[in-house]
DODRENLUM-848885 format. One record per residue: residue in one letter; x, y, z of N, C-alpha, C in turn. Coordinates in steps of 0.001 Angstrom, whole numbers. Example, Ala and Ser with C-alpha at 12.3 -4.5 7.8 and 13.67 -1.06 7.14 Angstrom:
<recs>
<rec><residu>A</residu><n_c1>13190</n_c1><n_c2>-5690</n_c2><n_c3>7800</n_c3><ca_c1>12300</ca_c1><ca_c2>-4500</ca_c2><ca_c3>7800</ca_c3><c_c1>13200</c_c1><c_c2>-3300</c_c2><c_c3>7800</c_c3></rec>
<rec><residu>S</residu><n_c1>12850</n_c1><n_c2>-2250</n_c2><n_c3>7080</n_c3><ca_c1>13670</ca_c1><ca_c2>-1060</ca_c2><ca_c3>7140</ca_c3><c_c1>12900</c_c1><c_c2>30</c_c2><c_c3>7870</c_c3></rec>
</recs>
This chain:
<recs>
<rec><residu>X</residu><n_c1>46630</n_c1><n_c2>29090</n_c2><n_c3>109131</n_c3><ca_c1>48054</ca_c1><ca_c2>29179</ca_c2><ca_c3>109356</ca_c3><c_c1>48493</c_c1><c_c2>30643</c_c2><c_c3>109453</c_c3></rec>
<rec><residu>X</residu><n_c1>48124</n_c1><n_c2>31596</n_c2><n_c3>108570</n_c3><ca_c1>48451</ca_c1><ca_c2>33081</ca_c2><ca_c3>108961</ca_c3><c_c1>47873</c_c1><c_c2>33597</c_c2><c_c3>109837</c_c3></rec>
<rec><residu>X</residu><n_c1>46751</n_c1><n_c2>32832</n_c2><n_c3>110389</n_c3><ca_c1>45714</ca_c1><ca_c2>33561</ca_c2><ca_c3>111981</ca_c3><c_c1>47246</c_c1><c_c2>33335</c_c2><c_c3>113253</c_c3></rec>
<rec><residu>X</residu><n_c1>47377</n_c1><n_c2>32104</n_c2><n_c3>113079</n_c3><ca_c1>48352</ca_c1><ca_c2>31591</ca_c2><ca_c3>113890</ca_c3><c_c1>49885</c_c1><c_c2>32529</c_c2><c_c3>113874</c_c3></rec>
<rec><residu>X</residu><n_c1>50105</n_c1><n_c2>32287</n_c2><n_c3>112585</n_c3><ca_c1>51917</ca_c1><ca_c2>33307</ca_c2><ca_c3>112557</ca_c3><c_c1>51430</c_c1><c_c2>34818</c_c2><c_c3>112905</c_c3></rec>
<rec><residu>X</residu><n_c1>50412</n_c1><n_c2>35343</n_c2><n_c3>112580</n_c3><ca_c1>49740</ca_c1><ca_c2>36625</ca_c2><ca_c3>112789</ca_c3><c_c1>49763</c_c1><c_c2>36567</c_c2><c_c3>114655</c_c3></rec>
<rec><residu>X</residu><n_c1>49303</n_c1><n_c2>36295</n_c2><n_c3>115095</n_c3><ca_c1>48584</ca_c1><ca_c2>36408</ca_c2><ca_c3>116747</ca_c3><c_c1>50294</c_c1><c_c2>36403</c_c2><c_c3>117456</c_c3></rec>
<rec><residu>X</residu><n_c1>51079</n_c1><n_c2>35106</n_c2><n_c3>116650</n_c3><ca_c1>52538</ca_c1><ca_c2>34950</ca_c2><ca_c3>117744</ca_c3><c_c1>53055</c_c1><c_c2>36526</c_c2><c_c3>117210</c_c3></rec>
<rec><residu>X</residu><n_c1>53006</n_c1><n_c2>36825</n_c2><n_c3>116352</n_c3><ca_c1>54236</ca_c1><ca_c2>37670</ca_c2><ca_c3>115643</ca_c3><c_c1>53845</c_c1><c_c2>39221</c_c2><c_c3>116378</c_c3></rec>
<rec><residu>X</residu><n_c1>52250</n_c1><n_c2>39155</n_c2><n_c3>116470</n_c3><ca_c1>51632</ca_c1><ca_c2>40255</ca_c2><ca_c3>116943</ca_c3><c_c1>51836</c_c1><c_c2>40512</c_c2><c_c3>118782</c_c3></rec>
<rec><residu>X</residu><n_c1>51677</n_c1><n_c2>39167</n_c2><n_c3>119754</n_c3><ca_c1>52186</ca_c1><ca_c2>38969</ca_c2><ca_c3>121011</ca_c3><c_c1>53652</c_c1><c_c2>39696</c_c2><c_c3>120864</c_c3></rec>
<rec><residu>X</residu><n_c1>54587</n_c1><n_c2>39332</n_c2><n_c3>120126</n_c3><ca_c1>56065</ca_c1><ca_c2>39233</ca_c2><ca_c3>120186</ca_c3><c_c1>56465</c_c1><c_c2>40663</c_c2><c_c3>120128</c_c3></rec>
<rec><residu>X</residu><n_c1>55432</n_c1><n_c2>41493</n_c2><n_c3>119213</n_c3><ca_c1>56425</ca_c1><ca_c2>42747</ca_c2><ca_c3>118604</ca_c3><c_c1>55818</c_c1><c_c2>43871</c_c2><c_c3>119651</c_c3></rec>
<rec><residu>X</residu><n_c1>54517</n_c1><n_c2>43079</n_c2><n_c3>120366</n_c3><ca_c1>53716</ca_c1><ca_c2>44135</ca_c2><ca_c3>121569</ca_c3><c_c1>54941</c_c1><c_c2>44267</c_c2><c_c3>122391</c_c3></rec>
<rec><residu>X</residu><n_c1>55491</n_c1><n_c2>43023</n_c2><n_c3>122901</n_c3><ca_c1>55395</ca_c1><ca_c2>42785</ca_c2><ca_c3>124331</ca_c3><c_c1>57365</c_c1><c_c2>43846</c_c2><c_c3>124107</c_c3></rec>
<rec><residu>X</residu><n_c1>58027</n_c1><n_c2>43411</n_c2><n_c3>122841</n_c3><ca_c1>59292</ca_c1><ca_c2>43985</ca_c2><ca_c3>122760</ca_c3><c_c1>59048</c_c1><c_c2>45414</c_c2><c_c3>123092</c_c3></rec>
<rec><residu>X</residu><n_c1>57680</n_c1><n_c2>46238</n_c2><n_c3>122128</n_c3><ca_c1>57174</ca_c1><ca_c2>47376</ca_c2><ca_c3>121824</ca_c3><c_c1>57344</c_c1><c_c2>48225</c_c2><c_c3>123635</c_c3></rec>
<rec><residu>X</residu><n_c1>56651</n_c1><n_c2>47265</n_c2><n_c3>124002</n_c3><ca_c1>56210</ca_c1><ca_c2>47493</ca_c2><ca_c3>125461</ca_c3><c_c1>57820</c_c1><c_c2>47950</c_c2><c_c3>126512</c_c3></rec>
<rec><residu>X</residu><n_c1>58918</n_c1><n_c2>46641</n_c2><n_c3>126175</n_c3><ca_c1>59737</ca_c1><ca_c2>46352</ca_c2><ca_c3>127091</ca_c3><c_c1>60431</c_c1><c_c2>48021</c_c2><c_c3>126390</c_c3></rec>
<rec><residu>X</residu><n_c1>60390</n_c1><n_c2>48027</n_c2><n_c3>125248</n_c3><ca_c1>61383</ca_c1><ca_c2>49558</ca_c2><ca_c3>124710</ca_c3><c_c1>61058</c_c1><c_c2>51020</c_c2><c_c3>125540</c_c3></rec>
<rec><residu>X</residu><n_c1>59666</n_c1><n_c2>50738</n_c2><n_c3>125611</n_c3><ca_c1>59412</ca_c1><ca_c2>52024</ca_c2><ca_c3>126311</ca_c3><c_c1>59580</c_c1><c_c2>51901</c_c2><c_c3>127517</c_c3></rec>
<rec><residu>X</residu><n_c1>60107</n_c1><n_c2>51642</n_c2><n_c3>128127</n_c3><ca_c1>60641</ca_c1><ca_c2>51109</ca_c2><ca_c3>129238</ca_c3><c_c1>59262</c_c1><c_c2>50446</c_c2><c_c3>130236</c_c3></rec>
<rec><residu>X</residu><n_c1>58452</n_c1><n_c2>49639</n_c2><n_c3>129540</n_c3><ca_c1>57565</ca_c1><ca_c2>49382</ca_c2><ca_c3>130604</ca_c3><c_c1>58335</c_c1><c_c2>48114</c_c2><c_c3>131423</c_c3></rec>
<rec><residu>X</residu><n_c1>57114</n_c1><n_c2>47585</n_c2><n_c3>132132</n_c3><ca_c1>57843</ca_c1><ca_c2>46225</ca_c2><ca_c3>133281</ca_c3><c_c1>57390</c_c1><c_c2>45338</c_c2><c_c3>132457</c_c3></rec>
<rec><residu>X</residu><n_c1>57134</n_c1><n_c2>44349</n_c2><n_c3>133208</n_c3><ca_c1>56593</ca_c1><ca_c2>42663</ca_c2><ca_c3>133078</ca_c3><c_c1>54866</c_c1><c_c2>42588</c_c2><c_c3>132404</c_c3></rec>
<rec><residu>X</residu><n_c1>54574</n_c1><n_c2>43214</n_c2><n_c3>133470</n_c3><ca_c1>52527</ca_c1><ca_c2>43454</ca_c2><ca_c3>133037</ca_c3><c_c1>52288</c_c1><c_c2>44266</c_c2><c_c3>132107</c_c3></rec>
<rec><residu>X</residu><n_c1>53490</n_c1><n_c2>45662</n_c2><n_c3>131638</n_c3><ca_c1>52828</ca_c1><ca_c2>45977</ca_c2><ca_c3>130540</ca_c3><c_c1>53623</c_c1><c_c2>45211</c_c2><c_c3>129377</c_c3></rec>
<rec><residu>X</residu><n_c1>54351</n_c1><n_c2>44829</n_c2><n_c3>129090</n_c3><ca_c1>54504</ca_c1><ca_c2>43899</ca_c2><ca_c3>127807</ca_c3><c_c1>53513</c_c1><c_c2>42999</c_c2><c_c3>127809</c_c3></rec>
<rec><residu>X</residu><n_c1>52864</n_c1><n_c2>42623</n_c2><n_c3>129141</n_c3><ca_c1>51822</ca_c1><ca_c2>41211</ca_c2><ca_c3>128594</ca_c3><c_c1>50495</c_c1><c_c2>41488</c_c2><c_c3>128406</c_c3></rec>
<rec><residu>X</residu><n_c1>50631</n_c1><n_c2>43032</n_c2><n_c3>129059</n_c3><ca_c1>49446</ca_c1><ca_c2>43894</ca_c2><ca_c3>128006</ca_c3><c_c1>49398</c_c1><c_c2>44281</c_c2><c_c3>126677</c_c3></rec>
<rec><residu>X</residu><n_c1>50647</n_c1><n_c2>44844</n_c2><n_c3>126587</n_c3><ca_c1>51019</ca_c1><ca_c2>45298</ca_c2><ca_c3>125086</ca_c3><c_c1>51025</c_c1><c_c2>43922</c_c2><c_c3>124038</c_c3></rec>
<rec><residu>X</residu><n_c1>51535</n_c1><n_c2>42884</n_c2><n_c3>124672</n_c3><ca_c1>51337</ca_c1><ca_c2>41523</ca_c2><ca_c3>123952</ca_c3><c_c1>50017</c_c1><c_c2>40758</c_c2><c_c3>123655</c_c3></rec>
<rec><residu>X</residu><n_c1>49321</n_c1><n_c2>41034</n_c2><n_c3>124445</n_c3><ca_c1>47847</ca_c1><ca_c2>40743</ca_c2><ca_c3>124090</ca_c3><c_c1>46998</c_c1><c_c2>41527</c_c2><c_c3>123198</c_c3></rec>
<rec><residu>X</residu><n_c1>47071</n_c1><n_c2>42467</n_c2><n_c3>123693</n_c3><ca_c1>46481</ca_c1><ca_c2>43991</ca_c2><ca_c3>122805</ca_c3><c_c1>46967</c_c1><c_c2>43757</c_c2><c_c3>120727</c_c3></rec>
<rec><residu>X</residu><n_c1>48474</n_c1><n_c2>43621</n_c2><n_c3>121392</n_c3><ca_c1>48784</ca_c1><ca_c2>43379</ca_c2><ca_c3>119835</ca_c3><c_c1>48554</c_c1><c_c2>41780</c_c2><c_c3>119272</c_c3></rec>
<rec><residu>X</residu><n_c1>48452</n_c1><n_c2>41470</n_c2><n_c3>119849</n_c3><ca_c1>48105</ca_c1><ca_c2>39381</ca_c2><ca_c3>119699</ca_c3><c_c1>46661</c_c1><c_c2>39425</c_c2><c_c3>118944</c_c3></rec>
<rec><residu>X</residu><n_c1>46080</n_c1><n_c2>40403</n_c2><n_c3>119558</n_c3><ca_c1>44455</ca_c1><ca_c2>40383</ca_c2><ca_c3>119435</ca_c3><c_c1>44530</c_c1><c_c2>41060</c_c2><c_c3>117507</c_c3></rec>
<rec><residu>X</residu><n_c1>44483</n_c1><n_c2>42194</n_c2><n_c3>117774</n_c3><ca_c1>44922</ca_c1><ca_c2>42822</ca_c2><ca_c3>116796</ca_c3><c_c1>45180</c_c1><c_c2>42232</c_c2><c_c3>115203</c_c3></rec>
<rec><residu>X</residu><n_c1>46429</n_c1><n_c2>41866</n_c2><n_c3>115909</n_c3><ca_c1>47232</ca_c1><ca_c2>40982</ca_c2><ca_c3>114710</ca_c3><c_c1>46268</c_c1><c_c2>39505</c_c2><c_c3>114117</c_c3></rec>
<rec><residu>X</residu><n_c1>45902</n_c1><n_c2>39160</n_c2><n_c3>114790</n_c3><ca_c1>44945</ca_c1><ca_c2>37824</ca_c2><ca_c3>114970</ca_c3><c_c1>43881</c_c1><c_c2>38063</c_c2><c_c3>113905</c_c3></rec>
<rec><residu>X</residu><n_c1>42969</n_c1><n_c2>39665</n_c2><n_c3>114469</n_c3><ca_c1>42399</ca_c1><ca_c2>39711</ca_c2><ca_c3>113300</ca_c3><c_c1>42438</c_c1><c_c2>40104</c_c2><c_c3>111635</c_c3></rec>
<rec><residu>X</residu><n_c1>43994</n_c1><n_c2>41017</n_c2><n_c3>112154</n_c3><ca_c1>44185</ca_c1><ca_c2>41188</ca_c2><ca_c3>110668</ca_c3><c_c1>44281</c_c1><c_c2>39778</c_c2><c_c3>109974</c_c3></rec>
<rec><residu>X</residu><n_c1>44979</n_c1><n_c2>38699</n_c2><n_c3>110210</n_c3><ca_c1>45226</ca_c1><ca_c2>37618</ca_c2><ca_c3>109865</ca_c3><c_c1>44034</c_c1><c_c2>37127</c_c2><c_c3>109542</c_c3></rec>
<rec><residu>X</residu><n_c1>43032</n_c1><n_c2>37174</n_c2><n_c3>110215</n_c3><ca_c1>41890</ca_c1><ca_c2>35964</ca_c2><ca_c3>110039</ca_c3><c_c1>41489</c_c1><c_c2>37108</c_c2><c_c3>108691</c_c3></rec>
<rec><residu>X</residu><n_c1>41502</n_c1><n_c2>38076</n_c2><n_c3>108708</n_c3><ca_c1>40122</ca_c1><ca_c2>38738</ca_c2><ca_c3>107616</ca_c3><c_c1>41695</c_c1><c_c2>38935</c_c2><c_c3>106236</c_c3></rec>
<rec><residu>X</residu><n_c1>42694</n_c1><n_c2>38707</n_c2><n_c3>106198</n_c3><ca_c1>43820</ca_c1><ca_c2>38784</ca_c2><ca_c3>105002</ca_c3><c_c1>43400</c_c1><c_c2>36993</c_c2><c_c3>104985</c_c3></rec>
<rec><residu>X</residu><n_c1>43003</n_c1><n_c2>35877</n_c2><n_c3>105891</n_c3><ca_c1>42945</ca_c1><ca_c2>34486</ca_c2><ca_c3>105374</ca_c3><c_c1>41439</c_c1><c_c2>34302</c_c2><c_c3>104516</c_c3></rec>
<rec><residu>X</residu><n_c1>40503</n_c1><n_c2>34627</n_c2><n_c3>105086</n_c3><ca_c1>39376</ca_c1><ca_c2>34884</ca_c2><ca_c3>104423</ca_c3><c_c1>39795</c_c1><c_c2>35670</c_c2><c_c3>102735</c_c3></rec>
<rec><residu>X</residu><n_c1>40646</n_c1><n_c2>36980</n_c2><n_c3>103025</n_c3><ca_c1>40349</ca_c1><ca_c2>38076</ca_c2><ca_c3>101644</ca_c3><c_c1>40821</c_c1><c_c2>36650</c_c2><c_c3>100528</c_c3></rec>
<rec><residu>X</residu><n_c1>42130</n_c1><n_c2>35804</n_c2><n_c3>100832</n_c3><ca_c1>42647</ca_c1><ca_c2>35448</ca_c2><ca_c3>100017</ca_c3><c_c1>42149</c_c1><c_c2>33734</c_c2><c_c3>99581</c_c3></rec>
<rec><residu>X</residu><n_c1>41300</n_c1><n_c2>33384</n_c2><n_c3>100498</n_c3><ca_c1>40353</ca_c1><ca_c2>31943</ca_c2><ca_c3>100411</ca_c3><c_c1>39379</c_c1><c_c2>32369</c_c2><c_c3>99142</c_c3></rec>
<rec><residu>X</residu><n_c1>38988</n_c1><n_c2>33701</n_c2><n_c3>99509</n_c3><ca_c1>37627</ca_c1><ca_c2>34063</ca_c2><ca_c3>98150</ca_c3><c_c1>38227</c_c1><c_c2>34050</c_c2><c_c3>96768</c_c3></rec>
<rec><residu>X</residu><n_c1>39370</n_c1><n_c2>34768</n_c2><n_c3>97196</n_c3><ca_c1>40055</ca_c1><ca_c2>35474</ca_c2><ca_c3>96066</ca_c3><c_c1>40244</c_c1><c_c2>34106</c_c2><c_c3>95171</c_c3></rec>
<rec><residu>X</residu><n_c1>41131</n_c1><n_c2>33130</n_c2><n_c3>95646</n_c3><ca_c1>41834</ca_c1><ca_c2>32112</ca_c2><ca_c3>95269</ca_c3><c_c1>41058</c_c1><c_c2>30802</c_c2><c_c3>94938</c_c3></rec>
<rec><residu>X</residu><n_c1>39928</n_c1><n_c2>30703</n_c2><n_c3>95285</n_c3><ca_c1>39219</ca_c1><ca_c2>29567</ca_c2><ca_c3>95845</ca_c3><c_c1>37810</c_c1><c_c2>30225</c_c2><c_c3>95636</c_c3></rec>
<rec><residu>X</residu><n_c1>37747</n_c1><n_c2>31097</n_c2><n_c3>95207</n_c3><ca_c1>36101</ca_c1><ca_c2>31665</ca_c2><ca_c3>94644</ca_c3><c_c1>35918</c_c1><c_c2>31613</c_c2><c_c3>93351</c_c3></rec>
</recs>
């Protein structure tokens, strides 16, 4: 569930990130992926830290 809210939240804040600097269309959905990716893994390795932690 935090891989998931992680990857949208990470797409969302690229693609705004992107539109601020005044890019177009393709770079927010670069900047949205880039950060999707990113974010995705922080999420997966903070879902893992806290499965051991909690559940070890």
């Amino acid at each position: 569930m935090i891989t998931i809210i992680a990857a949208v939240l990470g797409a969302a804040l690229g693609a705004v990130t992107a539109l601020r600097r005044g890019g177009k269309t393709m770079d927010a959905l670069q900047y949205g992926a880039g950060y999707g990716i990113a974010f995705t893994l922080l999420g997966m390795l903070a879902t893992i830290i806290l499965d051991r932690t909690l559940l070890g």
